[in-house]
BAFI-3210 file (N, C-alpha, C; in Angstrom, 3 decimals, decimal comma, padded with zeros to 6 digits):
// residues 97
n [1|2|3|4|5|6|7|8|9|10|11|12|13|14|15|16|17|18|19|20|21|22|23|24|25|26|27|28|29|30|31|32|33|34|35|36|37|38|39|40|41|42|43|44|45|46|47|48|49|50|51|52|53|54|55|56|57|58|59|60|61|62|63|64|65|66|67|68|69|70|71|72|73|74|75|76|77|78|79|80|81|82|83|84|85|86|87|88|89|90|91|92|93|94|95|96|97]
n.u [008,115|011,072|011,405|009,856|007,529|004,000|001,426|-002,422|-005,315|-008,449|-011,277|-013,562|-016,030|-018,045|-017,470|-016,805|-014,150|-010,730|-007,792|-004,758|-001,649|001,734|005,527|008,576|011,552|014,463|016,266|016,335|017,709|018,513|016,505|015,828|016,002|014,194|011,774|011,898|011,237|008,767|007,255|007,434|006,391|003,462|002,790|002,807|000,760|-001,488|-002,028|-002,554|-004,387|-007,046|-007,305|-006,659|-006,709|-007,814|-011,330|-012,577|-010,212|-007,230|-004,780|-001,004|002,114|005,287|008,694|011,666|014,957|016,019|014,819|014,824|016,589|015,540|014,402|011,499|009,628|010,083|008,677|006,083|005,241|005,889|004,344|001,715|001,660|001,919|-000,450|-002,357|-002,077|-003,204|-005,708|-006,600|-006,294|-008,456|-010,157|-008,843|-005,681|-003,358|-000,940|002,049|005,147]
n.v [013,929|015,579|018,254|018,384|016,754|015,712|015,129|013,843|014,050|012,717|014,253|013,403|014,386|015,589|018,712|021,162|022,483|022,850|022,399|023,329|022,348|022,986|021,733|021,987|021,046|021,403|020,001|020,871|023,081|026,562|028,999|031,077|029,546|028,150|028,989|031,006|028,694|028,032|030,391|030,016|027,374|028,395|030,696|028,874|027,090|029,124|029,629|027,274|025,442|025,924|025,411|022,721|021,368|018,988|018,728|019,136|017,859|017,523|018,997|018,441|019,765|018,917|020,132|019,268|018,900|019,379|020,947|023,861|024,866|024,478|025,577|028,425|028,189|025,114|023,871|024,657|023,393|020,743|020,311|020,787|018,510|016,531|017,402|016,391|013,860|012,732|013,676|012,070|009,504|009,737|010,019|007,681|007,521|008,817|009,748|011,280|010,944]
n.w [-008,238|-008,575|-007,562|-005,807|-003,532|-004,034|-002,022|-002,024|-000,927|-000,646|001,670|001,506|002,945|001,637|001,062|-000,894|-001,242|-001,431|-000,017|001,593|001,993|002,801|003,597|004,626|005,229|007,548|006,670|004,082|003,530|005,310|007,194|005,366|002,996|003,044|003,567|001,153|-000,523|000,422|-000,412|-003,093|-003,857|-002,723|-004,896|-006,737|-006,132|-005,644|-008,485|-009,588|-008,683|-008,396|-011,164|-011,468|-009,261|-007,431|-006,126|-003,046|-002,067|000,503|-000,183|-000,368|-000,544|-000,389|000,204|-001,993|-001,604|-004,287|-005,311|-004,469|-006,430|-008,832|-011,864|-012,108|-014,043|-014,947|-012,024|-012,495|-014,320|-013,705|-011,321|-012,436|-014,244|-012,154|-010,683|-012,822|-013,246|-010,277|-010,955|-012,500|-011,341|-008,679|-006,253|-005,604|-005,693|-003,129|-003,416|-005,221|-006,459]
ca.u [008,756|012,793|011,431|008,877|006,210|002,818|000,109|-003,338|-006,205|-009,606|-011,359|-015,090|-016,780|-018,317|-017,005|-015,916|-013,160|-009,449|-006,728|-002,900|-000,466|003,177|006,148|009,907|012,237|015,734|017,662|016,373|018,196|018,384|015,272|015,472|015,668|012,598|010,689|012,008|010,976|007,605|006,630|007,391|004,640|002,318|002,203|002,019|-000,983|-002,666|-002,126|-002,776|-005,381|-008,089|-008,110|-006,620|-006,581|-008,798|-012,253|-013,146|-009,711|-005,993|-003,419|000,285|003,396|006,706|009,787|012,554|016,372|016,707|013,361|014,752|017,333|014,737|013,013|010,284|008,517|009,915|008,330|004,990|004,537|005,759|003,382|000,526|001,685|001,576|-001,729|-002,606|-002,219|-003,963|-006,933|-007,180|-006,984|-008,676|-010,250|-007,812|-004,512|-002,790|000,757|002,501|006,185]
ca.v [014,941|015,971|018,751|018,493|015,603|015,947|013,880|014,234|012,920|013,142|014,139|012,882|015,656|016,751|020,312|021,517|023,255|022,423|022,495|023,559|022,226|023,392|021,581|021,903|020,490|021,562|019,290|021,612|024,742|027,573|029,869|031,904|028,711|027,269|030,200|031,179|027,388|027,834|031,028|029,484|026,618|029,198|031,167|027,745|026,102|029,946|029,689|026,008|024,435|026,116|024,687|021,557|020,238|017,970|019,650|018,461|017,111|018,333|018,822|018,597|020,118|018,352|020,370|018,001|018,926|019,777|021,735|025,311|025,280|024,585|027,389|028,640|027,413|023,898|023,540|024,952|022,095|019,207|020,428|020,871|017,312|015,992|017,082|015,922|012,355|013,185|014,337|010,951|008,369|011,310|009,315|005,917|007,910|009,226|010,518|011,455|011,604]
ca.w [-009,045|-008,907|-006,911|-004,779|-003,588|-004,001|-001,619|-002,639|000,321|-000,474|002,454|001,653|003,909|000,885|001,205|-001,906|-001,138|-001,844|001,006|000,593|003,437|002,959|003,945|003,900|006,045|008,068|005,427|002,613|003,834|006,504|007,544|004,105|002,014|003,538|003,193|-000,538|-001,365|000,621|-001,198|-004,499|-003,359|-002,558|-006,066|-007,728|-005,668|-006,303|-009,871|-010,208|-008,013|-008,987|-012,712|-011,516|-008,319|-006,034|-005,059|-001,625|-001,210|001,091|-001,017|000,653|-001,193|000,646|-000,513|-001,904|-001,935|-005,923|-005,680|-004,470|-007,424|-010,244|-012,458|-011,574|-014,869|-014,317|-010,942|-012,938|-015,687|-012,953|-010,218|-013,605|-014,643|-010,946|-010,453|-013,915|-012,416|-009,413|-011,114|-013,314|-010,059|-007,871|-004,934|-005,210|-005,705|-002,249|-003,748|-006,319|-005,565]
c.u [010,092|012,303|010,462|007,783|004,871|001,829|-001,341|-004,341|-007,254|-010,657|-013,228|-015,933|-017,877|-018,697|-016,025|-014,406|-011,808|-008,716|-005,587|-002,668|000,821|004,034|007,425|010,881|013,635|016,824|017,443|017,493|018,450|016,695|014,600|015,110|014,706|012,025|010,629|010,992|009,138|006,934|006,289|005,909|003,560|001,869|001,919|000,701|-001,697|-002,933|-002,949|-003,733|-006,284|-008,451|-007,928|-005,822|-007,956|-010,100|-012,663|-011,479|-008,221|-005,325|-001,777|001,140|004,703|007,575|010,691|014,020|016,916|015,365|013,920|016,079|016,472|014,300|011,805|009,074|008,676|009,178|007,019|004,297|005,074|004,730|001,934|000,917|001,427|-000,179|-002,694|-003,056|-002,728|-005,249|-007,593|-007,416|-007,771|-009,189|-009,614|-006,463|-004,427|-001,408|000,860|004,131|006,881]
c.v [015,324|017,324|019,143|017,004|016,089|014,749|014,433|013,356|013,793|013,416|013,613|013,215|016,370|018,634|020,536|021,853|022,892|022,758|022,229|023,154|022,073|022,769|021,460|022,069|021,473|020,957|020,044|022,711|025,601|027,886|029,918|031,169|028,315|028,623|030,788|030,143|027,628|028,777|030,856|028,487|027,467|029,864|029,999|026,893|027,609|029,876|028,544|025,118|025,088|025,459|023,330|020,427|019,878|018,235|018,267|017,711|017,716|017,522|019,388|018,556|019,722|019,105|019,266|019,237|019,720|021,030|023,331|025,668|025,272|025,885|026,952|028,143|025,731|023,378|023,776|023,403|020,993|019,466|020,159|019,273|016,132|015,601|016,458|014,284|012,009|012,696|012,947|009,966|009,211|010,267|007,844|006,344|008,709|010,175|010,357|011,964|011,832]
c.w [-008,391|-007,472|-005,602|-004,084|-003,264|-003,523|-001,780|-001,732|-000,049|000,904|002,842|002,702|003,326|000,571|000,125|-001,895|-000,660|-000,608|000,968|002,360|002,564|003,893|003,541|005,212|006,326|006,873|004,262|002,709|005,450|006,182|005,913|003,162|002,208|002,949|001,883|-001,031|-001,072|-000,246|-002,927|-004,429|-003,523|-003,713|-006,870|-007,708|-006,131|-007,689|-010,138|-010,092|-008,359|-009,983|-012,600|-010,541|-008,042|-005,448|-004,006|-001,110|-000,318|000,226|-000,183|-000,481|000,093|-000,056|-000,805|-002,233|-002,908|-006,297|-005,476|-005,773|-008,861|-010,626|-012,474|-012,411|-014,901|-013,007|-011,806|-013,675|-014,943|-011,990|-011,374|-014,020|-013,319|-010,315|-011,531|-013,665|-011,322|-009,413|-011,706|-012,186|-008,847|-006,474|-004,502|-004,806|-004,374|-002,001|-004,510|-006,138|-007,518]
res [x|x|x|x|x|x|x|x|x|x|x|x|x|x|x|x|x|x|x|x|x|x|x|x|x|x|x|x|x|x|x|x|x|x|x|x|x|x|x|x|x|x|x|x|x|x|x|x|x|x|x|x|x|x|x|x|x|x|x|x|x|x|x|x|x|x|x|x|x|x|x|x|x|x|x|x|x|x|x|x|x|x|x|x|x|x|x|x|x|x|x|x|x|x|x|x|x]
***
């Protein structure tokens, strides 16, 4: 996705329970930009993974470049279309860039 990459690792532990890792690099920005970009991440995995991410597997948000200028509902329906594709190869698929 334009603004972000999404990797998707099942972790076959069978432990239900979904796992967010946050990342966003020095080349995105300063301090504030990282941290704007990360909090954006953070309301979208609360909103989103529940209905439709990965159970049992870590889910990793990479910031990309074009990602802290998007709106906030564009980042919504590519992260919801990301995991969308995810959800269909769920233990073969690894990324989704």
């Amino acid at each position: 996705m334009p603004g972000f990459v999404l990797l998707v690792r099942p972790r076959g532990d069978d432990d239900p329970v979904m796992r967010l890792g946050i990342t966003v690099t020095k080349k995105i920005g300063n301090a504030v930009v990282r941290n704007r970009m990360k909090r954006r991440f953070r309301a979208l995995a609360r909103e989103l993974l529940p209905e439709a991410g990965v159970v049992g597997a870590d889910h990793v948000l990479i910031g990309r470049a074009g990602g802290i200028e998007r709106d906030f509902a564009e980042l919504r329906t590519e992260l919801r279309k990301a995991l969308g594709k995810v959800a269909r190869h769920a233990p073969s698929v690894q990324s989704v860039p």
